[in-house]
N, C-alpha and C positions, 0 to 999 in steps of 0.2 A: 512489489506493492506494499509501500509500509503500513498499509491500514490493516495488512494480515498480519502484519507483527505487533501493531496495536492492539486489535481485538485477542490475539494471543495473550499477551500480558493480562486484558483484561480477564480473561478465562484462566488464569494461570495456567498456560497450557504450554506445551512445547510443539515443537517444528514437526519432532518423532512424534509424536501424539498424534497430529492434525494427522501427518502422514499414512498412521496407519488406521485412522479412520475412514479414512479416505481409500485405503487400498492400495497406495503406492509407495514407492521407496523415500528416503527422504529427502535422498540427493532428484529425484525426481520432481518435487515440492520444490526444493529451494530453485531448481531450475524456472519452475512457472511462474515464481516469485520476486525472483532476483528482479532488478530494476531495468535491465535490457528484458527480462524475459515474454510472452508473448501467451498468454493463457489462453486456452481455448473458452468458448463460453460454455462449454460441456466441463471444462475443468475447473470454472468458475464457479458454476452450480453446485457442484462435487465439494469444493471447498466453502462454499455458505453453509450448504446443509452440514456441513461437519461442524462449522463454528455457529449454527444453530443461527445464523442472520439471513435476513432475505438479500438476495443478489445487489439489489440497488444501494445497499450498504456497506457495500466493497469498494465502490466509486465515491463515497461522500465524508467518508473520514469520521473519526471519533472528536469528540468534541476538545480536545489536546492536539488536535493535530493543526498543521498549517500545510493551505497545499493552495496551489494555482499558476499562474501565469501572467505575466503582465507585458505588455506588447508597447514599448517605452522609444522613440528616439531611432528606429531603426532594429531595434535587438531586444530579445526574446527576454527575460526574466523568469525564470524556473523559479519559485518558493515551494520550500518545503520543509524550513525552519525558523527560527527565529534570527538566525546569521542569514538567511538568503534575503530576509525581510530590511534588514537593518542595510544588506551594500544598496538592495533596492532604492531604500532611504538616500542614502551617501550617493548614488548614482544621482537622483533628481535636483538634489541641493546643489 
């Protein structure tokens, strides 16, 4: 989930930090986070109150962030930077 690695920067915080706020290891963290990974909503909770944000703040992104989907022509468009946005572009042209 990048917007836990966003709100991390914002906090100046690290991975090991959140980790052991949280009570768990850190390869545990980066498991729940990694971009396949699959968070519980008990682990989700765990990690708001640790980066002091409410839940629904994990799902909406910081205001730097690009995130969404675009459903174009047959085929899915993942955005979630400013290169996904731009073949997006070059796709429709």
């Amino acid at each position: 989930m990048e917007i836990i690695n966003e709100l991390l920067k914002e906090r100046k915080m690290t991975k090991q930090q959140l980790a052991a706020k949280m009570g768990v290891k850190r390869e545990n963290l980066q498991r729940m986070i990694s971009t396949n990974g699959n968070p519980t909503l008990s682990n989700l909770q765990k990690i708001a109150a640790a980066l002091n944000v409410e839940l629904w703040q994990l799902f909406t992104g910081s205001g730097n962030m690009i995130a969404g989907a675009v459903y174009y022509r047959n085929e899915v468009y993942k955005i979630s930077s400013k290169s996904d946005l731009e073949n997006l572009i070059n796709a429709i042209e």
